[in-house]
N, C-alpha and C positions, 0 to 999 in steps of 0.2 A: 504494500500500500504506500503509495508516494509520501514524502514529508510533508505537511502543509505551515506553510509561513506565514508567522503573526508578524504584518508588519510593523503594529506597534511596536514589538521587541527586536524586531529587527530595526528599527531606528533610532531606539531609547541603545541598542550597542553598538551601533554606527557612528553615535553621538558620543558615547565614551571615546573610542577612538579619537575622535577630531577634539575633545576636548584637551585629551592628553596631546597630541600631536600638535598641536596651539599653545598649550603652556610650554612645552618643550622648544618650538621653535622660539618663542621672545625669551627665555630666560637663558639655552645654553647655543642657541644657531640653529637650523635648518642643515646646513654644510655637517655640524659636528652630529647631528642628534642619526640615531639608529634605531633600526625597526626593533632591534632588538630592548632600544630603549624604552619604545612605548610598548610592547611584551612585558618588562620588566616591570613599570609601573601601573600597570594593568592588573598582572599575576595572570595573564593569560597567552595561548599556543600560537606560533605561528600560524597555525591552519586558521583559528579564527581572525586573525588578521588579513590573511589572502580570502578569506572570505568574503570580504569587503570588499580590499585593495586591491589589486595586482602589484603595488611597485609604493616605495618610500615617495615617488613623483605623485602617486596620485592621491595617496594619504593629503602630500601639501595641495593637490587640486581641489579637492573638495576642503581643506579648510580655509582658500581663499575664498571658492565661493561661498561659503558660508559665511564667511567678514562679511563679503561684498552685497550680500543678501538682508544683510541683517542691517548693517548701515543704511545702504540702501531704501531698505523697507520703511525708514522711519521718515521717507522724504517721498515719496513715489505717492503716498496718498494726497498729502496737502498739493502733488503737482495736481493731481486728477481733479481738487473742487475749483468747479465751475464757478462758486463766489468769490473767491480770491483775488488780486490782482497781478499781476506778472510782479510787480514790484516785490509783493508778500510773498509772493510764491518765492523769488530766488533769495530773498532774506529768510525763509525756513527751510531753505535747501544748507546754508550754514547750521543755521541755529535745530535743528535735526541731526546732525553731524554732529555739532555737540555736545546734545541729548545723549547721543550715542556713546558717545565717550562717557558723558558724567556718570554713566548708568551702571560703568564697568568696573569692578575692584579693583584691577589691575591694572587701571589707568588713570588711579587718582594720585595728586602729584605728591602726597608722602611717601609712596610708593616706585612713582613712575623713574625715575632718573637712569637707575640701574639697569630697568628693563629696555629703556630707549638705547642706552648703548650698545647691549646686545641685537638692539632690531639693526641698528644703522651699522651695525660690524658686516665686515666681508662675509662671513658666514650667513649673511643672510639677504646676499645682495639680489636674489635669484627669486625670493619670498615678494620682495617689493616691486619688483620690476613685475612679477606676475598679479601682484595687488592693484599696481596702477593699469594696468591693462585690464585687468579685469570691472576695476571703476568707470573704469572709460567706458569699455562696453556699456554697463547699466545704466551711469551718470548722463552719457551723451544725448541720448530720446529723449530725458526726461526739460534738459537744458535748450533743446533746439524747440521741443512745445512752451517754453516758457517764453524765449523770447519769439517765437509766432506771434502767441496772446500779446504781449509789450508791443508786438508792432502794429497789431490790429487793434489795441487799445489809446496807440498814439504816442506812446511813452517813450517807445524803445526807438530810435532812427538809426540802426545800425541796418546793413542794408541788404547782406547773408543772413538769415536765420544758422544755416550750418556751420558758415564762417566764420559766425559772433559764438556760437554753442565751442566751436573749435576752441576758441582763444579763453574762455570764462573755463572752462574744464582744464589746461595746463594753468590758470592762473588758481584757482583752486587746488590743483596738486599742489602746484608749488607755494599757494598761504600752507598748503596743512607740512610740507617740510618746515618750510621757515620757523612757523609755529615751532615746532620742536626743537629746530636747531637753536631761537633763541632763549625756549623754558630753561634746554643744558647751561645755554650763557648765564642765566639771571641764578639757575642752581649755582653756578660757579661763582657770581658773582662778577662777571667780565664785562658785562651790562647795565644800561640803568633800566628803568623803569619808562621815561619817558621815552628812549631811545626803541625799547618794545612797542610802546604807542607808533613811535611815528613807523619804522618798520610796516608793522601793519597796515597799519593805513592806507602807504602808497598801492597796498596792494586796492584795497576799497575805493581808492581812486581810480586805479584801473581798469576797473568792474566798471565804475562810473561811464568811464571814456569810449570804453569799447561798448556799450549801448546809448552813449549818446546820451546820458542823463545828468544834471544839473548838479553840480557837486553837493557832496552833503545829502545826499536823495535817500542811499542803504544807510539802514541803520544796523550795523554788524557787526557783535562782539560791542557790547556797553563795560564801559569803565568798570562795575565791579565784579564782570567775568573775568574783564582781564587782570587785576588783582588779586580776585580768586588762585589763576594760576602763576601772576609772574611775579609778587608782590611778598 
């Protein structure tokens, strides 16, 4: 008589794996970490590992897309309401991201320092590069409907919807490096405070520019989030 499979249990131990396989890559590399490793902290067989997996690759494939999904998912609704306006929409495509972060144990900033250096080491250079590609994928639809709506609402005068989606998606990768690379600063102490302001900023300027909106327009990241984390 054939096996029959409970997918609930089959995804409640799917989801162990990618759990351990996630804490494993930010805390010792992706490069260094071994199947053997997530076996070991498991307390369970290689066979149930390939029962999932085929390969250490695709272990880390599905726990990108799982980041990607879950971050993701916390912005993908506010794009789809019809009462919104383009403007709200791509100020809660930040402030979603956010969310996302603040929600995470692992990413609050008593914590975070140690773990970021592990992420941004060689060892895991392969992790990120597959992160950002994979953001891109999801991030891109949701960034090209948004400014649509901004241009058919009159807001937005940039004059590619894909072109302008193109440039706001690398300006966004590159606030959420920045971001990080100046938290290590201000950890260290090699920063000021005000110096994290303007940093930022320019990037909110450049959102500005590249849709053609009246400076001062996004209101993105308020004084006591960013405090919160650099202060």
């Amino acid at each position: 008589m054939p096996r029959t499979l409970n997918p609930v249990a089959h995804a409640i131990k799917r989801d162990a794996f990618l759990d351990v396989g996630e804490r494993l890559i930010r805390t010792q590399g992706y490069e260094q970490m071994t199947v053997q490793d997530v076996l070991d902290d498991l307390g369970t067989s290689k066979g149930a590992f390939y029962h999932y997996f085929d390969s250490k690759a695709a272990l880390l494939a599905a726990v990108i897309e799982r980041m990607v999904e879950t971050a993701t998912g916390t912005v993908e609704p506010l794009a789809a309401d019809p009462q919104m306006s383009a403007v709200k929409k791509l100020e809660g495509v930040f402030s979603g991201i956010a969310q996302w972060k603040g929600e995470r144990p692992e990413l609050q900033p008593e914590v975070l320092p140690e773990l970021l250096r592990t992420w941004f080491s060689d060892e895991n250079t392969i992790v990120r590069e597959q992160l950002r590609r994979s953001t891109a994928v999801r991030l891109t639809p949701l960034l090209v409907g948004i400014v649509r709506q901004g241009q058919a609402e009159g807001t937005f005068s940039a004059s590619s919807a894909e072109g302008a989606a193109g440039v706001l998606l690398v300006l966004i990768l590159g606030l959420n490096e920045t971001g990080t690379e100046l938290f290590l600063a201000r950890q260290a102490n090699t920063i000021s405070f005000e110096e994290v302001e303007s940093r930022l900023g320019a990037y909110v300027e450049a959102l500005e520019r590249v849709l053609g909106l009246p400076a001062a327009s996004l209101a993105i990241g308020d004084q006591a989030a960013l405090r919160q984390w650099f202060d």
